[in-house]
NUVOKE-177115 format. One line per field, with one value per residue (C-alpha): residue number from 0; x negated, y negated, z negated. Coordinates in steps of 0.001 Angstrom, whole numbers, plus 524288, in hexadecimal, padded with zeros to 5 digits. Example, Ala and Ser with C-alpha at 12.3 -4.5 7.8 and 13.67 -1.06 7.14 Angstrom:
# residues 2
nr 0  1
x 7CFF4  7CA9A
y 81194  80424
z 7E188  7E41C
***
This chain:
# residues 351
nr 0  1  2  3  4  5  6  7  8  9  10  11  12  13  14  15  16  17  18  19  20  21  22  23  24  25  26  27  28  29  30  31  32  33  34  35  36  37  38  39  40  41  42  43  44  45  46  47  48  49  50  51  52  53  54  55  56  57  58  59  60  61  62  63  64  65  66  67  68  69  70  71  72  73  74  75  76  77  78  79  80  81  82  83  84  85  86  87  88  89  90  91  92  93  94  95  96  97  98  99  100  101  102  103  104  105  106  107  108  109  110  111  112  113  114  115  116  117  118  119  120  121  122  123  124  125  126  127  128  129  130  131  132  133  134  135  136  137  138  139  140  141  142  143  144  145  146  147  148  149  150  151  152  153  154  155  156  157  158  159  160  161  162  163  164  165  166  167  168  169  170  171  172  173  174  175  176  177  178  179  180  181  182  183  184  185  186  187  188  189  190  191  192  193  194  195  196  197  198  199  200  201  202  203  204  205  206  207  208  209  210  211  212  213  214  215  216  217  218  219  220  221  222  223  224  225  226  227  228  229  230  231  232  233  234  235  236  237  238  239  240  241  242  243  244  245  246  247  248  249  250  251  252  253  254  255  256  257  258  259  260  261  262  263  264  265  266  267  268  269  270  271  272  273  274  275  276  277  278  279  280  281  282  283  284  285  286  287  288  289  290  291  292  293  294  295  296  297  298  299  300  301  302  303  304  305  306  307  308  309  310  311  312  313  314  315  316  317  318  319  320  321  322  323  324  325  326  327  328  329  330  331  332  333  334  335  336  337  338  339  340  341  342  343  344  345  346  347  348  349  350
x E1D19  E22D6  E1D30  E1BF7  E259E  E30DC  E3FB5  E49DF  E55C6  E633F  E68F5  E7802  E7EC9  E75B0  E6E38  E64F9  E64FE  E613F  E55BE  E5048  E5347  E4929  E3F3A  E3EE5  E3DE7  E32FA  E2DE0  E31E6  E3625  E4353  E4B51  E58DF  E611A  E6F5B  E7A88  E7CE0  E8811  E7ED6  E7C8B  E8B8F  E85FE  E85D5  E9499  E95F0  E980D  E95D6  E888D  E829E  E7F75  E78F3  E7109  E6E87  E6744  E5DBF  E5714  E4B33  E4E64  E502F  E5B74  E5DDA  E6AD5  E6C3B  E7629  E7064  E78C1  E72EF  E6953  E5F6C  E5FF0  E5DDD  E5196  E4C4D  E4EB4  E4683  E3BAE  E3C38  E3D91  E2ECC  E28EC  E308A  E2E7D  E3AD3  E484C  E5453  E611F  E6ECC  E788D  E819C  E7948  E77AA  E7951  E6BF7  E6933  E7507  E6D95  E62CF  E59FD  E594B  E4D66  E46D1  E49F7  E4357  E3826  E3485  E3373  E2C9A  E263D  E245D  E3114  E386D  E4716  E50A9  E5DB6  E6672  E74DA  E80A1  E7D97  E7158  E6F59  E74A7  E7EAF  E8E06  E8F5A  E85E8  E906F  E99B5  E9947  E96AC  E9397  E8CD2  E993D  E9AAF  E8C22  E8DFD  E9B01  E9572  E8781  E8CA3  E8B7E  E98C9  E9C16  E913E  E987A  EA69B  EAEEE  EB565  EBDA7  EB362  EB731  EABE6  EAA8E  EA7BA  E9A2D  E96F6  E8A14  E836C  E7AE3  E7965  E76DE  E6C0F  E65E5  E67B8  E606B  E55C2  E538F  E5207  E47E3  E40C4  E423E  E3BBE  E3185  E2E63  E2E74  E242F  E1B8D  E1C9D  E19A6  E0DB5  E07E5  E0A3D  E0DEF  E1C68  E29E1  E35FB  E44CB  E4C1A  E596C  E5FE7  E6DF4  E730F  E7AD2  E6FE7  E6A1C  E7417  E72BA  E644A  E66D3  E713B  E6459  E6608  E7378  E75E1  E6C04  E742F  E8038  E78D0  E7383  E7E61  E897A  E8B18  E8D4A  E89B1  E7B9F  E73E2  E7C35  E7289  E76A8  E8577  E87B8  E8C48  E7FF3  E80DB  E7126  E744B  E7F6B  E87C4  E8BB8  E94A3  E909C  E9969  E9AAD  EA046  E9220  E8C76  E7EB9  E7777  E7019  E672D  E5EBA  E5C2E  E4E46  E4E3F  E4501  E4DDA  E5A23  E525D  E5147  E5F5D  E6213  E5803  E5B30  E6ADD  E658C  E6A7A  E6241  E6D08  E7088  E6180  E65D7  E71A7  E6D9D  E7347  E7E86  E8C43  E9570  EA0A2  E9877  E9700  E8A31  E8EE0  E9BAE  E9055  E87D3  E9432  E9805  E89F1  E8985  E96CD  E9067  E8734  E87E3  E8178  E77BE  E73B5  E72FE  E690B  E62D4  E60FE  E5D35  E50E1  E4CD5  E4EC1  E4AD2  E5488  E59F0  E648C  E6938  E745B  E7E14  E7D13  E8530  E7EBA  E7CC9  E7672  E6DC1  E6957  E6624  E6097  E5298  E4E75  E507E  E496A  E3EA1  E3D9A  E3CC0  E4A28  E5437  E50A8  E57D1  E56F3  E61BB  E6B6F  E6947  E6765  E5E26  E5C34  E4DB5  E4C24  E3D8C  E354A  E2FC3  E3B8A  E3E3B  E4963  E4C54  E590F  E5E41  E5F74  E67DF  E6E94  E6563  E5A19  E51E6  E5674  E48E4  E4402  E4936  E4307  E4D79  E59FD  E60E7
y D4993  D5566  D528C  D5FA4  D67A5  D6B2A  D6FB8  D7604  D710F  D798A  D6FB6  D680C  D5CBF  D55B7  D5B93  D6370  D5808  D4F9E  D583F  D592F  D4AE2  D4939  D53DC  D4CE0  D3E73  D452C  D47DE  D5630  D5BE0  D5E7F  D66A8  D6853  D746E  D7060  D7AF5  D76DE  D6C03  D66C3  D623F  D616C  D5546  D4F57  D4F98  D4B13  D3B26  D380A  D4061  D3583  D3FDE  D463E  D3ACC  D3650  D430F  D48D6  D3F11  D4326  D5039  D57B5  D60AF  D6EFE  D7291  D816B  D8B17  D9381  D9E81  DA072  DAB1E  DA635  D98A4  D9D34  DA45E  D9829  D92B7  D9ABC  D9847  D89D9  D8E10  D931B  D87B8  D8041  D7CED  D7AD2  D80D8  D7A43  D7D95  D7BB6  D8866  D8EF4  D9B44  DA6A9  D9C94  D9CCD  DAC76  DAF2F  DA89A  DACAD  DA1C6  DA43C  DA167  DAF31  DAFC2  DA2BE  DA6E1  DB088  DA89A  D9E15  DA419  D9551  D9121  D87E1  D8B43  D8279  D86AF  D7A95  D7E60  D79BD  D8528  D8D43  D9AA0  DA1B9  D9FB0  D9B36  D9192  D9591  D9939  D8CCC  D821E  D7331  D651A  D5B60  D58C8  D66F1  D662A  D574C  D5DF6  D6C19  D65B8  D5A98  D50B1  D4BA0  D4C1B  D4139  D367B  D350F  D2A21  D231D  D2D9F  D38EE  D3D13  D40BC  D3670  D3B0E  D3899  D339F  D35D1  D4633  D45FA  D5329  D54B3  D4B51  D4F24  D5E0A  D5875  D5375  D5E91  D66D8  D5DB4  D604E  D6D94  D70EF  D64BD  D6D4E  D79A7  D73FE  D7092  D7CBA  D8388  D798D  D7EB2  D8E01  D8FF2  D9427  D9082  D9348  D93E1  D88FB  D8B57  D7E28  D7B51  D6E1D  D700E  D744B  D679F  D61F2  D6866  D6637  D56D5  D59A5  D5D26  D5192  D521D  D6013  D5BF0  D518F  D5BAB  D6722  D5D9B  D51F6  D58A0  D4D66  D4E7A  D4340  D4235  D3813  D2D03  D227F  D2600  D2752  D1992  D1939  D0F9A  CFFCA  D0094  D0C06  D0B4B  D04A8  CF757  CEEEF  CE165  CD651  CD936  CE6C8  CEEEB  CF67D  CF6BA  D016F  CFD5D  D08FC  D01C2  D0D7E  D0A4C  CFE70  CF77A  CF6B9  CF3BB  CE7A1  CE267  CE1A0  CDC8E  CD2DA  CCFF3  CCDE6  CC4EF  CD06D  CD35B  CD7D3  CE16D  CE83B  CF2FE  CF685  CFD3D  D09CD  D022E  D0BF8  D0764  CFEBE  CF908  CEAE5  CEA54  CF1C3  CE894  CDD7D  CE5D6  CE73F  CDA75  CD473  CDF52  CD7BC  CCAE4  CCCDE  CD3F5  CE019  CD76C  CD001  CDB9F  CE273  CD65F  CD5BE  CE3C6  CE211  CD6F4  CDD4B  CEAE8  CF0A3  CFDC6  CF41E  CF8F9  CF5F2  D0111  CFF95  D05BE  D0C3C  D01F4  CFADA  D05ED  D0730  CF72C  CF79D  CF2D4  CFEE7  D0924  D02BA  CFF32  D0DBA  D1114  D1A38  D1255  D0FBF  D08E5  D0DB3  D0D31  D0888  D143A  D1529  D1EB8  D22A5  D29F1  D346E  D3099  D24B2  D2D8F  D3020  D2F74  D279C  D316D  D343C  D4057  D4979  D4D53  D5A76  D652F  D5AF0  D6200  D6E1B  D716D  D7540  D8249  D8412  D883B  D8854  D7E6F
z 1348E  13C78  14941  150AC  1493F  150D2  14BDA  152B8  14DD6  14D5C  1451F  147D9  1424F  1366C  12C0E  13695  140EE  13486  12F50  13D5A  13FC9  132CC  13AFF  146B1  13FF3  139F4  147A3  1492A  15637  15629  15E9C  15D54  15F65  16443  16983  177B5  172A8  1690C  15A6B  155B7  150BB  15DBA  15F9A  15342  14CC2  15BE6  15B76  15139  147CD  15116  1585B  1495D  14568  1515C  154FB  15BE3  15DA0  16889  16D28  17255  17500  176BE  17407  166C9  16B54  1779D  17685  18230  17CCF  16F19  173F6  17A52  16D2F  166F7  16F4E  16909  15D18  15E0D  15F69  15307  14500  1402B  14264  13BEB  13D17  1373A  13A5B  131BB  12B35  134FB  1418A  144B1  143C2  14BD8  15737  15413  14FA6  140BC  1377D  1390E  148EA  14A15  13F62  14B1B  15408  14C3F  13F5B  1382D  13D15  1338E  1332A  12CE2  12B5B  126E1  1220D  11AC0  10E48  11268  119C6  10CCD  10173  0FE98  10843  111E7  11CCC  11AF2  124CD  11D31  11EDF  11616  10FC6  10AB7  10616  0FFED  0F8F6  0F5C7  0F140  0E833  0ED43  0F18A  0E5A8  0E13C  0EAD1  0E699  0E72C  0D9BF  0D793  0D872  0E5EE  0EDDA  0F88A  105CD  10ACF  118A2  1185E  11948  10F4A  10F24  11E4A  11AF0  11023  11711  1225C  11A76  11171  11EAB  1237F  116FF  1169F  1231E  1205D  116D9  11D7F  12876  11E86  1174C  123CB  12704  11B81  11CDC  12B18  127F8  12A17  1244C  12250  11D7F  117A4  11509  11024  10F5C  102B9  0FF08  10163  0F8DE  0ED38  0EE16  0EBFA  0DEB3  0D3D6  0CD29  0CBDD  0C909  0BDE1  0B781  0BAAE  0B2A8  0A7CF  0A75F  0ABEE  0B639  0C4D8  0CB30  0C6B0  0BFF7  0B9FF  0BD78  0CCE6  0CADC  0CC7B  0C07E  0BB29  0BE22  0C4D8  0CD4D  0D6C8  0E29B  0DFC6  0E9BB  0EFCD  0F313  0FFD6  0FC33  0FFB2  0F7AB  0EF8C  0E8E6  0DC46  0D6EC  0CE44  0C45D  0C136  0B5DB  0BF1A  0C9D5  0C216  0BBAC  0C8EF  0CB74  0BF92  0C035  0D01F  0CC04  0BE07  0B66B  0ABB0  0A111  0AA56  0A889  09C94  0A41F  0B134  0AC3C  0A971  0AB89  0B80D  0B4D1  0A84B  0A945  0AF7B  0B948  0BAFC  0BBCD  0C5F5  0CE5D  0CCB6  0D027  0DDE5  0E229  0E171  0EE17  0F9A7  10083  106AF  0FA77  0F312  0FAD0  0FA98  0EB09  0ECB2  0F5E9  0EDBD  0DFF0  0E19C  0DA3D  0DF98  0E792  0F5DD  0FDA3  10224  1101B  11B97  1275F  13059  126CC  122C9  130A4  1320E  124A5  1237C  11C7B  1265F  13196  1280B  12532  13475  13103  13949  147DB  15112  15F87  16C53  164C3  15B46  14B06  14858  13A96  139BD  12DE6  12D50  133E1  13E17  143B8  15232  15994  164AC  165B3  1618B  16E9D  17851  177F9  17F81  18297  17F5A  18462  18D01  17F8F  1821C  18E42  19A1D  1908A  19227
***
């Protein structure tokens, strides 16, 4: 789908490395900016987050503060779409390749500057991770434990979804510029990210005066919610629809429990529901589920995800040289993310 655009990519660590990772699945040409020691990401978790998020890109390493190098630099950045990158505020006009330099050079250039809190406002010179932006935003405070202690996530879902609404963004931006011939500036915070995912529940907070959102989703209902199996796994059952919950009911010979899928946790149909879960295992579970299409899914760990049926079916989880790839689109490429400074002849003589 973006065959023949090409992005010049300033970006470190994940949510940058992850929107470009979607560009170049998507079959843009990416080229990849490092400082002459590389990515941080690459001497980071054994350089897995890095191998697991540039796939099929290709890499410059070049010191941004030298001024002859820079130059050369901008003589690449003519002949791009896209520029993304992922500096604190002012990092990029210090050496000289901020939006309006680069708009010179380039007039429909498409700039994308990805940060922790945006160019401008409270927060915008304070260093921060995806846990700041998971604790600032709200949502830490969704997952907590059975005392109401926020539990510590291991997984960056703001990194993520960061990456992904940057891949949108300038998606967006091509096409805008497809139809009038001009680029733009892209100013995109993470946290901002964040709080663009808590609508519904800052709706039940301003109408209900409740914090953790819809009470159908709380876990707090027998037919939506985590139930454990007998061999101490876990299932999800979300059957909200009445359709759905009739066939689990029906699958488990359980018609008096049809009027009471709304049913309140620790209630008696919920003692039988948890009860019934304990009677089968993980495997026998997602079983009943396939058969009985009822909103029934085993909790699986990553190596299972990765052998699962569904991913390979999907053309999202490759196998190559001993290597898991896990593609952002079908189109996606298995070349292995690059060496630091392969590509350096892009720059003509620097080296």
């Amino acid at each position: 789908m973006l065959e023949g655009v090409r992005v010049l990519d300033f970006t470190q660590y994940l949510p940058g490395p992850f929107a470009t990772q979607r560009l170049a699945d998507l079959g843009a040409e990416v080229i990849k900016v490092e400082p002459p020691n590389g990515d941080l990401a690459r001497h980071m978790a054994d350089g897995l987050v890095y191998e697991a998020n540039n796939r099929s890109k290709e890499s410059i390493a070049i010191n941004l503060k030298d001024a002859t190098k820079g130059n050369a630099l901008c003589e690449l950045m003519k002949t791009v779409d896209v520029v993304i990158e992922s500096f604190r505020p002012g990092v990029m006009k210090r050496i000289g390749l901020h939006y309006e330099k680069v708009k010179e050079l380039k007039s429909d250039i498409i700039y994308c500057s990805l940060t922790g809190f945006g160019q401008a406002g409270t927060h915008a010179h304070l260093g921060s991770h995806d846990l700041n932006y998971q604790g600032l935003g709200g949502l830490l405070s969704q997952y907590s434990d059975e005392n109401g202690k926020p539990v510590q996530p291991t997984f960056t879902t703001v990194d993520y979804g960061g990456g992904v609404v940057a891949s949108e963004r300038i998606s967006a931006a091509l096409f805008q510029k497809e139809r009038t011939g001009k680029g733009c500036y892209i100013d995109l915070a993470l946290n901002d990210v964040m709080l663009s995912m808590l609508g519904t529940h800052a709706a039940y907070q301003a109408k209900k005066g409740k914090h953790n959102g819809p009470d159908f989703i709380d876990g707090s209902v027998v037919c939506y919610g985590l139930y454990e199996t007998k061999d101490d796994r876990f299932v999800t059952l979300a059957a909200l629809e009445p359709h759905f919950w009739k066939n689990f009911c029906q699958g488990v010979g359980k018609l008096d429990w049809l009027p009471h899928a709304f049913s309140k946790k620790g209630d008696d149909t919920h003692k039988g529901i948890t009860a019934l879960f304990k009677e089968r295992s993980l495997a026998e579970w997602t079983s009943f589920g396939e058969q009985h299409d009822c909103c029934l899914f085993p909790v699986l760990h990553i190596e299972e995800v990765i052998n699962h049926s569904y991913g390979s079916s999907r053309g999202l989880v490759m196998k190559k040289d001993g290597q898991v790839h896990m593609l952002t689109s079908p189109y996606g490429s298995l070349k292995a993310s690059p060496l630091l400074g392969a590509h350096n002849d892009r720059l003509g003589t620097i080296k």
